[in-house]
TIBAPA-746906 format. One record per residue (C-alpha): residue in one letter; x, z, y. Coordinates in steps of 0.2 Angstrom, whole numbers, padded with zeros to 4 digits, always signed. Layout:
# TIBAPA-746906
aXZY/...
This chain:
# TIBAPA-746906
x+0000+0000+0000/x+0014+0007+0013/x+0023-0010+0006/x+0009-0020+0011/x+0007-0012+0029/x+0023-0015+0032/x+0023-0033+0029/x+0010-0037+0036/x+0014-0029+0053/x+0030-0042+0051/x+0018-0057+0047/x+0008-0055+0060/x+0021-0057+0075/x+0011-0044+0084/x+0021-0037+0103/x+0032-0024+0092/x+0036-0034+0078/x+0057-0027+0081/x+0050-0012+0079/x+0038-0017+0064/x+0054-0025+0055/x+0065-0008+0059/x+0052+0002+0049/x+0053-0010+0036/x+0073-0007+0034/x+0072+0010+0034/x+0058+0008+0019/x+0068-0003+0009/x+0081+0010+0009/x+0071+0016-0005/x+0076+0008-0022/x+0055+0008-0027/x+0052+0003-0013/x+0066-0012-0015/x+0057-0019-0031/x+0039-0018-0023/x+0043-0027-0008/x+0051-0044-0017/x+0037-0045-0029/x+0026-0046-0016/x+0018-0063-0014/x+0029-0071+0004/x+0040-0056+0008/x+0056-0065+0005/x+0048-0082+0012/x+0045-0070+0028/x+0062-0061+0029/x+0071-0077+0026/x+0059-0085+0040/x+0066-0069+0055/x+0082-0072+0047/x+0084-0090+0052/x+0075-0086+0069/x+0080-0093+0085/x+0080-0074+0092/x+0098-0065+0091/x+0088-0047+0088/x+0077-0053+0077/x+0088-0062+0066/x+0100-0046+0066/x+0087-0034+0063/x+0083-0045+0048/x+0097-0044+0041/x+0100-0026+0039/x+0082-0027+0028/x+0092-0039+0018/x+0105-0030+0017/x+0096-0015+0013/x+0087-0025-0003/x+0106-0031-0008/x+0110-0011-0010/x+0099-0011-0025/x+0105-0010-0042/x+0091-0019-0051/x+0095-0037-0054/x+0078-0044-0051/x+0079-0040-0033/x+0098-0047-0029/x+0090-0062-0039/x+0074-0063-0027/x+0086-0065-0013/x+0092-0081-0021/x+0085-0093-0007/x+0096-0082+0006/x+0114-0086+0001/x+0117-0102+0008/x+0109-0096+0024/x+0122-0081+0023/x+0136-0093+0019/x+0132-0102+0034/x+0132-0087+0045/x+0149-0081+0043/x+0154-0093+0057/x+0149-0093+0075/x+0141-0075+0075/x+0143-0059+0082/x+0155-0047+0072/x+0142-0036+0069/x+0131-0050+0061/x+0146-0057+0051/x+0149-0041+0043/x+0130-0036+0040/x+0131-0054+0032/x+0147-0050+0020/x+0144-0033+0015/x+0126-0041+0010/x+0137-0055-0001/x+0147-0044-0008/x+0134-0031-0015/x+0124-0047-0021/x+0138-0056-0031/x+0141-0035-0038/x+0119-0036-0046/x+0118-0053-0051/x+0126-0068-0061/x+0114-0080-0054/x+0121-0076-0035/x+0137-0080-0043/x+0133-0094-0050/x+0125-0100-0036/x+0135-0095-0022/x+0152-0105-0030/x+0146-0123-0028/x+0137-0116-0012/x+0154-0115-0005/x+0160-0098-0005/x+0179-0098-0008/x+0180-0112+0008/x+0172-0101+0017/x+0180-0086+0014/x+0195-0093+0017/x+0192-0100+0034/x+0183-0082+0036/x+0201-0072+0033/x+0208-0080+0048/x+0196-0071+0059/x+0205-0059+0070/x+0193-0047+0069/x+0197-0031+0057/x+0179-0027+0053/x+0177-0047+0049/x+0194-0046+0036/x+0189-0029+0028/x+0171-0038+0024/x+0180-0052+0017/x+0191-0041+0007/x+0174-0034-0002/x+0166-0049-0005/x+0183-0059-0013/x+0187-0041-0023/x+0166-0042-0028/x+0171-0061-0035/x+0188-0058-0043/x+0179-0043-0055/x+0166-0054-0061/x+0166-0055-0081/x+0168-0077-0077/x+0182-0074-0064/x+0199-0078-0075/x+0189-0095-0079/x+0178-0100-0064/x+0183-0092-0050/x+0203-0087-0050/x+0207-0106-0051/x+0197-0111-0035/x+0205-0094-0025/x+0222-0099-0031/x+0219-0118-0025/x+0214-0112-0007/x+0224-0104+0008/x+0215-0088+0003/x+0232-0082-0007/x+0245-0083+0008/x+0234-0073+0021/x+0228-0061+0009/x+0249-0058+0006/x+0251-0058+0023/x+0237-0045+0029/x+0243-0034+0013/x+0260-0034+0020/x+0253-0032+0039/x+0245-0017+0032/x+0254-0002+0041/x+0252-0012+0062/x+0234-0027+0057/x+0224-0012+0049/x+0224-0003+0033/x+0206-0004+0025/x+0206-0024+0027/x+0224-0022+0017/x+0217-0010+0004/x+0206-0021+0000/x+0217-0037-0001/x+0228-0026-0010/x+0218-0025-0026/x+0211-0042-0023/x+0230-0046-0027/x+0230-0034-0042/x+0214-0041-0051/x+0221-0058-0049/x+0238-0053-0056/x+0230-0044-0070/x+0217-0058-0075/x+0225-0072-0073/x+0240-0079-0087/x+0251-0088-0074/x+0256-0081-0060/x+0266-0095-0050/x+0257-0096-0035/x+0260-0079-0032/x+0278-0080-0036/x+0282-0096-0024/x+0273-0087-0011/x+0287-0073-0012/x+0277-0059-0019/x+0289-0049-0026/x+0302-0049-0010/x+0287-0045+0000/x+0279-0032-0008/x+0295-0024-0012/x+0299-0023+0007/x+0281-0018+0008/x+0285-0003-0001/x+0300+0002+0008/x+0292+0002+0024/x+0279+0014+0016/x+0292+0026+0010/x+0301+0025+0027/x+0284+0029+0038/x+0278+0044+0026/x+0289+0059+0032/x+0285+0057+0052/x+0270+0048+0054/x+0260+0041+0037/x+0241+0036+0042/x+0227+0045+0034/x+0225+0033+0018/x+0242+0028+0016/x+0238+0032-0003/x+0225+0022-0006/x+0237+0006+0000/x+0252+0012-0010/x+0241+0011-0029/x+0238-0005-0029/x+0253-0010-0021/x+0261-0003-0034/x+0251-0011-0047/x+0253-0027-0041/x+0274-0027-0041/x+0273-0018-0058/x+0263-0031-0065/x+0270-0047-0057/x+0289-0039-0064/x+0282-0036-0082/x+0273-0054-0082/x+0286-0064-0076/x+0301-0057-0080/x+0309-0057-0063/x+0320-0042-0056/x+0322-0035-0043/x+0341-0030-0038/x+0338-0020-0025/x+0342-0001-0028/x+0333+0004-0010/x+0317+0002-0021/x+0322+0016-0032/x+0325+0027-0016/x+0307+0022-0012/x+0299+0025-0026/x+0307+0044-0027/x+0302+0044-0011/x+0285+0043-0012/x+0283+0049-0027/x+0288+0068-0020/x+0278+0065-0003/x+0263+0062-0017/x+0265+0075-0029/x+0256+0090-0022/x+0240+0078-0015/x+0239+0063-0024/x+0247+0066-0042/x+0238+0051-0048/x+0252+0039-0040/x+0266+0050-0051/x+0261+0037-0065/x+0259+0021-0056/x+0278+0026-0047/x+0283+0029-0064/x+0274+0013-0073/x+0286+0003-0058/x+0301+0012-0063/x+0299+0007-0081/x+0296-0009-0076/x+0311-0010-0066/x+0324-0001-0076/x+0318-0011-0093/x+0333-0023-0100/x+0343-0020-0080/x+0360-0012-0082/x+0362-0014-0063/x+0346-0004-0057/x+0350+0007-0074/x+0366+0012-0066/x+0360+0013-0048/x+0348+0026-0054/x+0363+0037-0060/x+0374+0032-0045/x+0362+0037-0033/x+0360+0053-0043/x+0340+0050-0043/x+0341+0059-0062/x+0337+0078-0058/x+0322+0071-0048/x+0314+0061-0061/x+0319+0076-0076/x+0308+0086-0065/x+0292+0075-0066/x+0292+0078-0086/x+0282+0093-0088/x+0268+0084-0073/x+0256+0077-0085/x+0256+0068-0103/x+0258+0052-0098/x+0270+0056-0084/x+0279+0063-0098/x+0280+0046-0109/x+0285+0037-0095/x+0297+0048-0089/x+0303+0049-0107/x+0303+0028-0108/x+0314+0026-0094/x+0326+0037-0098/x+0325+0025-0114/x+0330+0011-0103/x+0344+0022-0097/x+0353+0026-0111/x+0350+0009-0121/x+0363+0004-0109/x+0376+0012-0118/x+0390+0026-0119/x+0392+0027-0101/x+0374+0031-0096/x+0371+0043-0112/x+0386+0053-0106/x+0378+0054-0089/x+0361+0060-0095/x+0368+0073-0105/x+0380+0081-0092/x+0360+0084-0084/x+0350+0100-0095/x+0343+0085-0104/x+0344+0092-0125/x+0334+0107-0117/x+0319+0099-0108/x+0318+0088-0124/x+0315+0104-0138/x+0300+0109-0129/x+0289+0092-0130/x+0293+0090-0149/x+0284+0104-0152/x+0269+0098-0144/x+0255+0089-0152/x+0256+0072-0141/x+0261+0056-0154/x+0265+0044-0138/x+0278+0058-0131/x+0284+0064-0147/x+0289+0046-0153/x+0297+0040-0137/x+0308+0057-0137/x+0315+0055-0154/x+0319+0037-0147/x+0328+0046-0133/x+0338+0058-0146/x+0343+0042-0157/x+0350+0034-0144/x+0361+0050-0135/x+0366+0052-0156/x+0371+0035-0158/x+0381+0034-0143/x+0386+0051-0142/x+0388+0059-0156/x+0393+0075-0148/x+0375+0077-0142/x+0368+0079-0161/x+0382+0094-0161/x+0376+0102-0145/x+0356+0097-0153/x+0359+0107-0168/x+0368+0121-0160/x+0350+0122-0147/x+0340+0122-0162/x+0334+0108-0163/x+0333+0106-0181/x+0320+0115-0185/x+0308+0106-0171/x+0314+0090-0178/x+0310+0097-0198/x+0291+0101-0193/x+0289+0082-0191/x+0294+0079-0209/x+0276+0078-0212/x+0267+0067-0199/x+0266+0051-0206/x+0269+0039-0190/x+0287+0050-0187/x+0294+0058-0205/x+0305+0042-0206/x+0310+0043-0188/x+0313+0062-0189/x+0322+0062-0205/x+0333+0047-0199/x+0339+0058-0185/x+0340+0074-0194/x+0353+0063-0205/x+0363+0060-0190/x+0362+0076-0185/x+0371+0084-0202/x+0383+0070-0200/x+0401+0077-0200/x+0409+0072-0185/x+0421+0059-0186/x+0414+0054-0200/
């Protein structure tokens, strides 16, 4: 009934009909509501009607019904909204800010509901038009953008349908660039391009337009600017820009197989890692995931680690949380696969005890990459199976006898370990 009433006041034109539409957006903020209003007969024939109006207040005032309706998370409506997208497609140019974003943040909450707006909104032309939308020079305009291209790149079609035509466009380049911009253009437009990035990266087999753009240089000077603004003057939010940051570069380096030689990452990264520690341990782990990422197969950044005497800080983060652990362990994996050297270095740190504690706990992934750690210091210093035994570690590495996934692992090293030396 309330519905109806509503409606009707809009239909008829009568002297208030602003006021009329601004009751009817503040309805529709109700999800009921939402689904009663599309299946009435006309209602989107009418929005659509105020929303392609000659009058500038009208027209906006539409638009924030629709974009009310586009908040809902019933698929039926987003798909009643159908006849609206190529009028919002055709709206991102020429308007006010304010009715620019109204229109993108409508887009994006659309494509989230319904395959259908998907579907239709490709041939539509939406990539073109978000690409010529990410030059605007206004933030609000780019951080809309952002929502509606990160909306796209999750969709369960995107590695097939819709990756291709964004890596085909200019989107790429000024995404990298408002990314990088992040810290003087604005940070929520380059949070949002950030992980735009990321679900690319992840989803999609061949990163090469990426890499000819210069990610990874730019991104890892990305990240040293970061670490060098936290102490004095980080902005609120920094965090949220650093994750997928992070992400991205750790990715890119695991994909592609390229390196990075630059050991002012590794100060970086042990930078930010201790300015994030107390507030934000979340990021320990993706610091940690591009340390791995890093130090795997690279003697230089290997040796850079030890040289710049970063191995006290990174033992401390062991006991932070499980999988801070197992990376923590798997680096210094990476470390001592490098040989003699590097083993001797680690042990002249408390390394044997911090290692007794986690074989006695109950966490396979740790477990296994720490009697990795210990084969390794064994093999290449055999003095350590000495010191090992002298700790006790015997007896941790015999309750593992048992376990199934590490009896043979365990046994092998307890076979080291009784190993005369010199032998």
């Amino acid at each position: 009934g309330q519905v109806l009433e509503l409606l009707r006041a809009v239909q008829r034109g009568s002297e208030d009909r602003k006021g009329s539409l601004g009751r009817l957006r503040r309805a529709l903020q109700n999800e009921e509501t939402q689904q009663k209003f599309v299946r009435l007969d006309g209602s989107i024939r009418t929005l659509t009607g105020l929303f392609t109006s000659s009058l500038a207040d009208m027209q906006l005032e539409a638009a924030r019904c629709l974009h009310e309706l586009s908040h809902s998370s019933d698929p039926t409506v987003a798909e009643a909204c159908l006849p609206m997208t190529s009028y919002l497609l055709t709206y991102l140019s020429g308007h006010s800010v304010e009715f620019t974003e109204l229109c993108l943040y409508t887009l994006g909450n659309l494509v989230v509901e319904s395959e259908a707006v998907r579907k239709q909104l490709l041939p539509q032309g939406i990539i073109p038009v978000l690409a010529s939308c990410i030059q605007s020079p206004h933030e609000a305009v780019l951080e809309g953008v952002g929502y509606v291209l990160s909306q796209l790149l999750q969709a369960k079609e995107s590695p097939m349908e819709i990756i291709p035509q964004v890596l085909d466009s200019v989107l790429p380049q000024h995404m990298l660039r408002l990314v990088c911009s992040g810290l003087k253009a604005g940070l929520g437009a380059a949070v949002e391009f950030a992980w735009c990035l990321h679900y690319i990266i992840c989803r999609h087999k061949s990163n090469t337009v990426l890499l000819a753009l210069g990610a990874v240089p730019a991104l890892t000077s990305l990240l040293l600017d970061l670490a060098s603004e936290i102490p004095q003057d980080a902005p609120e939010g920094l965090e949220l820009l650093v994750c997928p940051v992070l992400r991205c570069l750790s990715n890119l380096l695991a994909e592609t197989g390229c390196q990075v030689q630059d050991e002012r990452l590794l100060i970086a990264l042990f930078l930010l890692l201790q300015c994030f520690l107390q507030q934000h341990p979340f990021l320990v782990q993706e610091c940690l995931w591009l340390l791995n990422n890093l130090t795997a197969d690279d003697p230089f950044l290997c040796s850079a680690l030890l040289s710049l005497d970063l191995l006290p800080a990174l033992l401390q983060l062991l006991p932070c949380s499980q999988m801070a652990s197992v990376l923590v362990l798997t680096v210094l994996c990476n470390i001592a696969e490098q040989g003699p050297f590097p083993c001797q270095r680690l042990l002249q740190q408390p390394i044997l005890p911090l290692l007794l504690p986690i074989l006695t706990q109950p966490h396979p992934e740790a477990l296994g990459q720490c009697l990795e750690l210990l084969h390794l210091l064994f093999l290449h210093c055999p003095q350590a199976a000495a010191d090992f035994t002298r700790q006790g570690g015997n007896q941790a590495l015999e309750q593992h006898q048992s376990t199934p996934e590490l009896q043979e692992r365990a046994q092998a090293l307890l076979d080291m370990v009784r190993q005369p030396l010199g032998a």
